[in-house]
The first five atom37 places (N, CA, C, CB, O) and aatype in JSON, in Angstrom:
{
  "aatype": [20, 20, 20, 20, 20, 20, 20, 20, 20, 20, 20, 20, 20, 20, 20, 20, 20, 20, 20, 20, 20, 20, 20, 20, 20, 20, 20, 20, 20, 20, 20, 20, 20, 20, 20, 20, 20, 20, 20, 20, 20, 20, 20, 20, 20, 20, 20, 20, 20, 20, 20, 20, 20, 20, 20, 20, 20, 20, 20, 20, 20, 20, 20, 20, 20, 20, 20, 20, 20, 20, 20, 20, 20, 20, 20, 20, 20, 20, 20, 20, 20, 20, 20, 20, 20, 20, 20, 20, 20, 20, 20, 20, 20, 20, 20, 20, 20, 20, 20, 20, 20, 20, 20],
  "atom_mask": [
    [1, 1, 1, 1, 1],
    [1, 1, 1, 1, 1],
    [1, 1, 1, 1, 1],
    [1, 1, 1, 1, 1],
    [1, 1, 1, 1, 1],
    [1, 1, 1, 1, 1],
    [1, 1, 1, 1, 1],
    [1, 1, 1, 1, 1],
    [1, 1, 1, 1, 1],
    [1, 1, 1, 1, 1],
    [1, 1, 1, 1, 1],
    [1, 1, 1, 1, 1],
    [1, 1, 1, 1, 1],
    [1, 1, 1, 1, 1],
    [1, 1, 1, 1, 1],
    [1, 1, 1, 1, 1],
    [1, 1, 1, 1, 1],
    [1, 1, 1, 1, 1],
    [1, 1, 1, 1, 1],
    [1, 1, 1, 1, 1],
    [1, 1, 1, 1, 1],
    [1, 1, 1, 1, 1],
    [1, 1, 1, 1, 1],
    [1, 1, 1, 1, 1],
    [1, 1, 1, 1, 1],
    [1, 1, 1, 1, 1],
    [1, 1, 1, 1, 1],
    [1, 1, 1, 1, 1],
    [1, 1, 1, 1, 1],
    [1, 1, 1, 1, 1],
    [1, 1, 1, 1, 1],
    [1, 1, 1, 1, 1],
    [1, 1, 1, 1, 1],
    [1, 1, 1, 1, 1],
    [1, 1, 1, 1, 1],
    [1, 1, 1, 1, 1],
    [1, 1, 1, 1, 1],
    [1, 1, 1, 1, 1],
    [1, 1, 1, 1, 1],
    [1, 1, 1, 1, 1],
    [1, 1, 1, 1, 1],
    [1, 1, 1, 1, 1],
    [1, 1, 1, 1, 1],
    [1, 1, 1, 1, 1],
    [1, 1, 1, 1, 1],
    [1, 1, 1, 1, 1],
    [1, 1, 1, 1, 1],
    [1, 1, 1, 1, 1],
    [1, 1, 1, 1, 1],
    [1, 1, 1, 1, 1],
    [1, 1, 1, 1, 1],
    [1, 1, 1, 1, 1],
    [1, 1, 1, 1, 1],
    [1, 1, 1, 1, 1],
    [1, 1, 1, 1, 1],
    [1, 1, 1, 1, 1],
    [1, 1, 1, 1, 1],
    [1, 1, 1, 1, 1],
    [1, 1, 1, 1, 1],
    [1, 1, 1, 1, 1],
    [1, 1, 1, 1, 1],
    [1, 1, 1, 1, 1],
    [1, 1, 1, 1, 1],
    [1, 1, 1, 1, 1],
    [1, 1, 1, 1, 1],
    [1, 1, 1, 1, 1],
    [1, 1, 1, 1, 1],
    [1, 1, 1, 1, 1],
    [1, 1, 1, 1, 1],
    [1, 1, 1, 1, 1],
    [1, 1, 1, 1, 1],
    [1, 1, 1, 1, 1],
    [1, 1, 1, 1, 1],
    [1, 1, 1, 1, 1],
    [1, 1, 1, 1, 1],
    [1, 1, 1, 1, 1],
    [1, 1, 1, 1, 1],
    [1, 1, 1, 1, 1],
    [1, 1, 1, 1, 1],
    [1, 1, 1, 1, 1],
    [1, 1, 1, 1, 1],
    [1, 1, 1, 1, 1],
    [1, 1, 1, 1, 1],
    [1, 1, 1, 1, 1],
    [1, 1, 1, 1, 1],
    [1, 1, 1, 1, 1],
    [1, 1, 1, 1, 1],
    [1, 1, 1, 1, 1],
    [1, 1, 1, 1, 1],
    [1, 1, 1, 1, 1],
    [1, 1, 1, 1, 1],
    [1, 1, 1, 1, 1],
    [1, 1, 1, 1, 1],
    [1, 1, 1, 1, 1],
    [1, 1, 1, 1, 1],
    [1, 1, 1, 1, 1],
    [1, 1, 1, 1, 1],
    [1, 1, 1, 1, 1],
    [1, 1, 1, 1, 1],
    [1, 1, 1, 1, 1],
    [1, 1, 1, 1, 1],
    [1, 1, 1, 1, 1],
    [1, 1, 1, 1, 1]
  ],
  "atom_positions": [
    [[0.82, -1.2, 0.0], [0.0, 0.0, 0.0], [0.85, 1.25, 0.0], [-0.93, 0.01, 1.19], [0.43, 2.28, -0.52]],
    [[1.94, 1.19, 0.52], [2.69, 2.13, 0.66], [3.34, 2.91, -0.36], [3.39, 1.75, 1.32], [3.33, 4.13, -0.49]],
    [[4.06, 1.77, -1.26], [4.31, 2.06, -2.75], [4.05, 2.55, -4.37], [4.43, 1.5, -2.82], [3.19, 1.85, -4.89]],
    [[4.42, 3.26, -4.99], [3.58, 3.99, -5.97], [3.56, 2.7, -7.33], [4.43, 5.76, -6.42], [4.62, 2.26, -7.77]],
    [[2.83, 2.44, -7.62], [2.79, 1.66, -8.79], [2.57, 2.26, -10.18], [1.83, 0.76, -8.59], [2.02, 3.33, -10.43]],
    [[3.2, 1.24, -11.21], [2.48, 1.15, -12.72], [1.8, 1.07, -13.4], [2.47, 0.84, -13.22], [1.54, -0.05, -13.86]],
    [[1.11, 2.27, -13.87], [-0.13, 1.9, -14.6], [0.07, 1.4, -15.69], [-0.97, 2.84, -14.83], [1.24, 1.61, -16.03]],
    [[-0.37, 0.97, -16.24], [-0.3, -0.38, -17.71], [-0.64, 0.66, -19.07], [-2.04, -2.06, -17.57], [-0.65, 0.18, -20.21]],
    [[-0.83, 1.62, -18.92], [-1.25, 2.15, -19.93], [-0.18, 3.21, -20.48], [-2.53, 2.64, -19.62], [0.12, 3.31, -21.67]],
    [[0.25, 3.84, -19.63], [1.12, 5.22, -19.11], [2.6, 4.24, -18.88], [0.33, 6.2, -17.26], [3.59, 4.19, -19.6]],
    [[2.46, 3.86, -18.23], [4.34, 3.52, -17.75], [4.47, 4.14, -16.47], [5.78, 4.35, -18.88], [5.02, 3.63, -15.5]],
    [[3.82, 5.47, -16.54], [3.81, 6.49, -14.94], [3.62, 5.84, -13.76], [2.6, 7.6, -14.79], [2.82, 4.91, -13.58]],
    [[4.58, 6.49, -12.71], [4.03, 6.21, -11.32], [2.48, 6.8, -11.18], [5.07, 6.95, -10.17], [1.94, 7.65, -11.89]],
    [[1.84, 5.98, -9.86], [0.68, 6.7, -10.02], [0.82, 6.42, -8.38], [-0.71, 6.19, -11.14], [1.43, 5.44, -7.94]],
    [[0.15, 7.42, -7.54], [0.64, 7.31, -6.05], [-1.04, 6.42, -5.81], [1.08, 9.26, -4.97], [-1.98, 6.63, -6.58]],
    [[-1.1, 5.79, -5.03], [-2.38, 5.02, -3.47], [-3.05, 6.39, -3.67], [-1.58, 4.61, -1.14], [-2.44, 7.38, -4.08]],
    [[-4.7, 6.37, -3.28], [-5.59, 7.06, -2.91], [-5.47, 6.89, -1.54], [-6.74, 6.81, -3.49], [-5.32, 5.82, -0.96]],
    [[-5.59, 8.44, -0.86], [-5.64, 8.63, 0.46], [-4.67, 8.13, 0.85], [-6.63, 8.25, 1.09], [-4.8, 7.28, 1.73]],
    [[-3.33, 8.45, 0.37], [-1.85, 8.01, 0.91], [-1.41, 9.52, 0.83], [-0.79, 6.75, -0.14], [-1.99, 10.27, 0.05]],
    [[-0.04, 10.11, 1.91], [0.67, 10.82, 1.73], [1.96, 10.48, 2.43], [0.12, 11.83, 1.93], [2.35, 9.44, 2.96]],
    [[2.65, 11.94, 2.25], [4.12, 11.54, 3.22], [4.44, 13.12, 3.93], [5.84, 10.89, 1.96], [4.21, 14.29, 3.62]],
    [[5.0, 12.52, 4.86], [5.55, 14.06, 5.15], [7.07, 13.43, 5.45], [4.67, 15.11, 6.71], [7.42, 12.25, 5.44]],
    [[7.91, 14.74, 5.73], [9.62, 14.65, 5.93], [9.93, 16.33, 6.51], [10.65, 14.23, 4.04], [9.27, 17.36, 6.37]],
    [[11.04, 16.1, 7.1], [11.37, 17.16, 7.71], [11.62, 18.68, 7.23], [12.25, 16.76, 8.18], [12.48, 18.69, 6.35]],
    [[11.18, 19.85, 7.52], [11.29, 21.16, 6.83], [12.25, 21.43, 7.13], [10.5, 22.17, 7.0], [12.56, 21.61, 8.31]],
    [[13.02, 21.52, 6.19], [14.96, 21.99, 6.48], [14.54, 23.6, 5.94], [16.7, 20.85, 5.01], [15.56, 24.26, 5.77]],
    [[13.43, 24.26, 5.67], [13.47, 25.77, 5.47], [12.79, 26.53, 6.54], [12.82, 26.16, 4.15], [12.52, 27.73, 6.47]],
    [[12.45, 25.53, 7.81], [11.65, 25.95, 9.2], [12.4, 27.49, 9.52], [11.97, 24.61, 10.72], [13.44, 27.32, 10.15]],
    [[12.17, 28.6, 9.3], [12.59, 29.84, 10.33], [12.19, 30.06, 11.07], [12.64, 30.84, 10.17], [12.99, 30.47, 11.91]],
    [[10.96, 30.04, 11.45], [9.88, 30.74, 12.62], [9.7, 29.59, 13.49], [8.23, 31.34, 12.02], [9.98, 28.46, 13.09]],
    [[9.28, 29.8, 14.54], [8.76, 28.89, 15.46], [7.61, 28.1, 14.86], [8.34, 29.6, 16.69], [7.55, 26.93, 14.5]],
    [[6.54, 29.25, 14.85], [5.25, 28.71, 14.45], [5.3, 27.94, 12.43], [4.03, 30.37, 14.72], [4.44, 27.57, 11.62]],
    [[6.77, 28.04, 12.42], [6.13, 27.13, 10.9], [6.64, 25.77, 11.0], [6.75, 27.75, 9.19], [7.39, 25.3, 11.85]],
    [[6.12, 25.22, 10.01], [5.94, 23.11, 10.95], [7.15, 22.55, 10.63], [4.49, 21.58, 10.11], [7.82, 22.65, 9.6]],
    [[7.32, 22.0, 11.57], [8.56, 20.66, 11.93], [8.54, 19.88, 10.68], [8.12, 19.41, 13.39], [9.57, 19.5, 10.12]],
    [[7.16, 19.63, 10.18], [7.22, 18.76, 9.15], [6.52, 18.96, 7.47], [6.67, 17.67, 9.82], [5.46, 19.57, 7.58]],
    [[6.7, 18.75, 6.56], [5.76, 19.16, 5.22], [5.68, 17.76, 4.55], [6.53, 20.45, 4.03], [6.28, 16.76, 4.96]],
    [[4.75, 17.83, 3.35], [4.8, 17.2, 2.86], [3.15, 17.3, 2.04], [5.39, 16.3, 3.62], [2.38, 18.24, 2.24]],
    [[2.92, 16.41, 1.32], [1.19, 16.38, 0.54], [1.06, 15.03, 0.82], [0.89, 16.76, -1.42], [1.86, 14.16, 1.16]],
    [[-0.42, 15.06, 0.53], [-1.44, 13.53, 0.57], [-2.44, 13.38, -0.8], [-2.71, 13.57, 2.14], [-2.92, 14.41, -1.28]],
    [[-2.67, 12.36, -1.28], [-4.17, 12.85, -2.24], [-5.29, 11.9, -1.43], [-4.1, 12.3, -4.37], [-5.19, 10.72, -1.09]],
    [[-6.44, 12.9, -1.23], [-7.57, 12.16, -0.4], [-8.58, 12.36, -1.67], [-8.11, 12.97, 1.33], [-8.69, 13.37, -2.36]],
    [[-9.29, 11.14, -1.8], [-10.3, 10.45, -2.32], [-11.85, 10.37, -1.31], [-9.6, 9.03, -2.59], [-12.07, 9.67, -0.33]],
    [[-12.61, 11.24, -1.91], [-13.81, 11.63, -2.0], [-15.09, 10.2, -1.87], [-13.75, 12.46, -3.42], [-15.51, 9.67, -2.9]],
    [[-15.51, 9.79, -0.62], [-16.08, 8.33, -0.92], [-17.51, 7.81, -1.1], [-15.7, 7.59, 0.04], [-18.17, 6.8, -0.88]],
    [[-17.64, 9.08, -1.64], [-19.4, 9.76, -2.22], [-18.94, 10.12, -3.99], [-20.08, 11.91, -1.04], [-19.52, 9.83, -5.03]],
    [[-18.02, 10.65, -3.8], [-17.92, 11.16, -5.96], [-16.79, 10.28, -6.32], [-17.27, 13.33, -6.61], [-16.78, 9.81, -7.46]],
    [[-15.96, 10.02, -5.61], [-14.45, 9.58, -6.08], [-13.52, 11.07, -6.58], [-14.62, 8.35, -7.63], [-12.5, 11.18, -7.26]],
    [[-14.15, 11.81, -6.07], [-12.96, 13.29, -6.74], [-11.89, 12.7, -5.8], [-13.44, 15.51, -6.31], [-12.17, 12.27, -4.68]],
    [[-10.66, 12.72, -6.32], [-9.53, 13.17, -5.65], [-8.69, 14.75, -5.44], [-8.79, 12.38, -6.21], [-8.36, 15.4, -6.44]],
    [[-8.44, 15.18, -4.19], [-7.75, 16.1, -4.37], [-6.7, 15.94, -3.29], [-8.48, 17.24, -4.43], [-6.71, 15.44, -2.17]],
    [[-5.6, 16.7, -4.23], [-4.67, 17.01, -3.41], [-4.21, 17.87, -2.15], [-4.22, 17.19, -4.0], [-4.97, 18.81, -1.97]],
    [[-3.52, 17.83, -1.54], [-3.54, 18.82, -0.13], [-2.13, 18.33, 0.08], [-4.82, 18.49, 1.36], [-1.5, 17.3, -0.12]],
    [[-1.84, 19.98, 0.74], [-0.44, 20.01, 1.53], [-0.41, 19.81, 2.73], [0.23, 21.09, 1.49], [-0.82, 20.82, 3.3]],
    [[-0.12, 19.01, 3.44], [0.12, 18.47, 4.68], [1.5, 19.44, 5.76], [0.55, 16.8, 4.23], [2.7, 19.54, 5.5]],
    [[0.93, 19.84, 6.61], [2.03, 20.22, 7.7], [1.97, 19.82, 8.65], [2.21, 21.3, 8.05], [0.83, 19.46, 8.95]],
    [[3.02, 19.6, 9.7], [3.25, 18.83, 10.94], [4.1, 19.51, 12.1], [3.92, 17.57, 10.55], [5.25, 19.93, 11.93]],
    [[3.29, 19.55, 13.47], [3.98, 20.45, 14.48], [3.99, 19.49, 15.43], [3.3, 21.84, 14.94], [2.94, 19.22, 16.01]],
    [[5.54, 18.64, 15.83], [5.53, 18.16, 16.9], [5.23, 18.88, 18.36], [6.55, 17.68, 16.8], [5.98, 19.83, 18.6]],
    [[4.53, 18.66, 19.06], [3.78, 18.98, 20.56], [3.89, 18.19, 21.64], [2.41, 19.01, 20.49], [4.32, 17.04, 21.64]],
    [[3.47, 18.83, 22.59], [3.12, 17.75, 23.74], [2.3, 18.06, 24.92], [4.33, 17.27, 24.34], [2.55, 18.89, 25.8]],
    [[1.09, 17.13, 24.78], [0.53, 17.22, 25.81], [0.34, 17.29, 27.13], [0.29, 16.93, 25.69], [0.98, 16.69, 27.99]],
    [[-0.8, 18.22, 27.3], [-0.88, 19.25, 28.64], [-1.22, 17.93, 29.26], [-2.14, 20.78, 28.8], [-0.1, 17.45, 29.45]],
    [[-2.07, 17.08, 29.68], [-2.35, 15.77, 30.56], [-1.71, 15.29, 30.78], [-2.92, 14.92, 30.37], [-1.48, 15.24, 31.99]],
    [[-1.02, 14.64, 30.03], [0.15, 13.51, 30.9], [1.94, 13.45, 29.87], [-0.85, 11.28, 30.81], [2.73, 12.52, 29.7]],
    [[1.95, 14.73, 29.46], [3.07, 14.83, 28.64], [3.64, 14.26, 27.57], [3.73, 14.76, 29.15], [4.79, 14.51, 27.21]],
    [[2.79, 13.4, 26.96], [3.02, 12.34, 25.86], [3.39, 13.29, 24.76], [1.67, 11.31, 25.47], [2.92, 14.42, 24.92]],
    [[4.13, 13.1, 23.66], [4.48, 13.78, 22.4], [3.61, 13.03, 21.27], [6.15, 13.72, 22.11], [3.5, 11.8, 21.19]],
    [[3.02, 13.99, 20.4], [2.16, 14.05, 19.33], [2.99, 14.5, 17.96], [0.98, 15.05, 19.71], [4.12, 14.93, 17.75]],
    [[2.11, 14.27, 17.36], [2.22, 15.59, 15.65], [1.06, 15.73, 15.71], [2.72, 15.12, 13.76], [0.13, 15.03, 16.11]],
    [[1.18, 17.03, 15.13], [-0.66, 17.65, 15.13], [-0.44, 17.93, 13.58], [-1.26, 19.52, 16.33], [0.69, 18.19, 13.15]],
    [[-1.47, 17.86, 12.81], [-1.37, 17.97, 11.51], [-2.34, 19.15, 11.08], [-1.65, 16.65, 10.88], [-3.25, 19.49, 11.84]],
    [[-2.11, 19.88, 9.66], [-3.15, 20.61, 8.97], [-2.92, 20.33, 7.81], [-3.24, 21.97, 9.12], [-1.84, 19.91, 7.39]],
    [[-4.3, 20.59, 6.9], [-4.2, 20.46, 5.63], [-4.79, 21.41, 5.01], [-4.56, 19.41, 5.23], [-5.73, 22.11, 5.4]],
    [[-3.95, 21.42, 3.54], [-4.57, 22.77, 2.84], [-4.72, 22.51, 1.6], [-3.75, 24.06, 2.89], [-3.78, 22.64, 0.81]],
    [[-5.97, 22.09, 1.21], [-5.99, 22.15, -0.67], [-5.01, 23.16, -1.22], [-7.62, 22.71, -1.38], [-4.99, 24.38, -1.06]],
    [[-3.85, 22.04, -2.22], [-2.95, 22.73, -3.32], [-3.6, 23.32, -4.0], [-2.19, 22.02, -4.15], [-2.81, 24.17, -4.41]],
    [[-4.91, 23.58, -4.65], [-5.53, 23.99, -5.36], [-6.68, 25.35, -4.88], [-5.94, 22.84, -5.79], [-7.73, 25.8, -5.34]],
    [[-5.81, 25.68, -3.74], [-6.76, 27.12, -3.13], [-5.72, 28.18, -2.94], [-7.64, 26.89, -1.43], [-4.82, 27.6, -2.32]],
    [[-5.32, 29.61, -3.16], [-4.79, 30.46, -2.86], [-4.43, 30.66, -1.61], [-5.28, 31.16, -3.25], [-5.4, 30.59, -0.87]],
    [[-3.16, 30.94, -0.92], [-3.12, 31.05, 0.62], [-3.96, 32.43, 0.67], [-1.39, 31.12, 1.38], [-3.85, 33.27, -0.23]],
    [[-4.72, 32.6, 1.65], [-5.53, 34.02, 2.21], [-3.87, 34.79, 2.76], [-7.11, 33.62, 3.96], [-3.2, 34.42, 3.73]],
    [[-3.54, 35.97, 1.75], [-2.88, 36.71, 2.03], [-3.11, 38.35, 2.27], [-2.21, 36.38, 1.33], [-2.59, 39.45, 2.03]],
    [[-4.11, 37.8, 2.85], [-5.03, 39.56, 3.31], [-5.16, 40.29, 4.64], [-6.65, 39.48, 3.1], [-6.15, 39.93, 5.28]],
    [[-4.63, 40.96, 5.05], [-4.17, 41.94, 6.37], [-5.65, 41.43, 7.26], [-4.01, 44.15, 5.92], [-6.6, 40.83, 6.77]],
    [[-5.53, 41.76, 8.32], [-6.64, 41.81, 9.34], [-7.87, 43.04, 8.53], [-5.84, 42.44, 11.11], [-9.04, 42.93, 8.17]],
    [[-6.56, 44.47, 8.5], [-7.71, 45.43, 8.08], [-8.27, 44.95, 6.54], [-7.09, 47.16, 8.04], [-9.43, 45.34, 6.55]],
    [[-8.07, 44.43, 5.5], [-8.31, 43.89, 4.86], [-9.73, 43.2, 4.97], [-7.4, 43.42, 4.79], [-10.76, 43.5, 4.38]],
    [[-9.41, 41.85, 6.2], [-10.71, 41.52, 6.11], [-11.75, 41.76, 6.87], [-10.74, 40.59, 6.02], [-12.84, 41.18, 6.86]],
    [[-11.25, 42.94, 7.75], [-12.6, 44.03, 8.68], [-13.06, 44.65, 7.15], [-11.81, 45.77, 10.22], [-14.29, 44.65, 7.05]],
    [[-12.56, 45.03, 6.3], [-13.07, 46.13, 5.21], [-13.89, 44.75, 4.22], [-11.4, 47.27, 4.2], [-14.98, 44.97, 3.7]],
    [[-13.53, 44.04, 4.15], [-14.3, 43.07, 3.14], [-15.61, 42.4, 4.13], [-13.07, 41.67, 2.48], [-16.55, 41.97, 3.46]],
    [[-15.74, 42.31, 5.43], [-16.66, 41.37, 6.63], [-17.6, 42.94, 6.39], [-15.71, 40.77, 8.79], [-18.76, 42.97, 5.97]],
    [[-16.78, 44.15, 6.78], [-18.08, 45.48, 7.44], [-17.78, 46.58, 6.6], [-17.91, 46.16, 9.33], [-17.29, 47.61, 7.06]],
    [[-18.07, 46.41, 5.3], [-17.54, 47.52, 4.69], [-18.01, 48.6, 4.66], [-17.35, 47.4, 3.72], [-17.49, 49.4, 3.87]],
    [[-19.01, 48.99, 5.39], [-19.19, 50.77, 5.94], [-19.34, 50.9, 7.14], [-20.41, 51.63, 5.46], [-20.3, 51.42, 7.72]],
    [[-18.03, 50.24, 7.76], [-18.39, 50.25, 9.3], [-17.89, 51.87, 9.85], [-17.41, 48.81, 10.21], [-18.26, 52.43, 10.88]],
    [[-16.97, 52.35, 8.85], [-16.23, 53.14, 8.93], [-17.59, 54.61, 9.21], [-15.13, 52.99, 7.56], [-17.67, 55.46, 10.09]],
    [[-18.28, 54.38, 8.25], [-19.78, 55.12, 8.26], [-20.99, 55.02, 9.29], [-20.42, 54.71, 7.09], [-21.93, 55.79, 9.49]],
    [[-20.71, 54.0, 9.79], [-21.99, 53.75, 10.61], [-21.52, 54.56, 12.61], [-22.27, 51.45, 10.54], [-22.34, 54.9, 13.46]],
    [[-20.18, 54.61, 12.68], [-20.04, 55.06, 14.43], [-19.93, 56.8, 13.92], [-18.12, 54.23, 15.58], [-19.44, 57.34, 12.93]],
    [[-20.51, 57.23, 14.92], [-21.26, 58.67, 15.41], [-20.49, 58.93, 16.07], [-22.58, 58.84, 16.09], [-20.61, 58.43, 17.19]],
    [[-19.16, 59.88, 15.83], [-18.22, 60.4, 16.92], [-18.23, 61.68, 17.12], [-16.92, 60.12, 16.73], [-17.5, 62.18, 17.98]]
  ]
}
């Protein structure tokens, strides 16, 4: 399951549905960016769409009894990162808020 196989038609690798990988971020600067990267493709088990997603990974450890985790997020490759200021999205959420307070 782990392995990418041959399709008979193509010659191409073709990766497992609902398989990914992650490996270590050797470009980590910040604290808050992840220990780990990598993508998955998850398969849809109502349409069969597959899509892809970027996978990140923040080793942690829990407040209860101190055990170490990875906590994961995912982000469709296929969506724009939201690169829009706070005031940005107060002006796009209330856009005449600026009009509405009585000073």
């Amino acid at each position: 399951m782990w392995k990418s196989r041959n399709t008979e038609s193509s010659g191409k690798k073709m990766a497992y549905k609902n398989t990914g990988s992650l490996s270590r971020n050797d470009t980590k600067q910040m604290p808050n960016h992840p220990d780990l990267r990598g993508n998955a493709k998850l398969c849809c088990p109502n349409c069969q769409a597959e899509t892809d997603y970027w996978v990140s990974g923040w080793y942690k450890t829990s407040r209860n009894d101190g055990r170490q985790f990875i906590s994961l997020g995912l982000r469709d490759k296929n969506e724009k990162a939201d690169m829009t200021t706070p005031q940005q999205m107060m002006e796009r959420v209330f856009p005449n808020a600026a009009d509405d307070i009585d000073f």
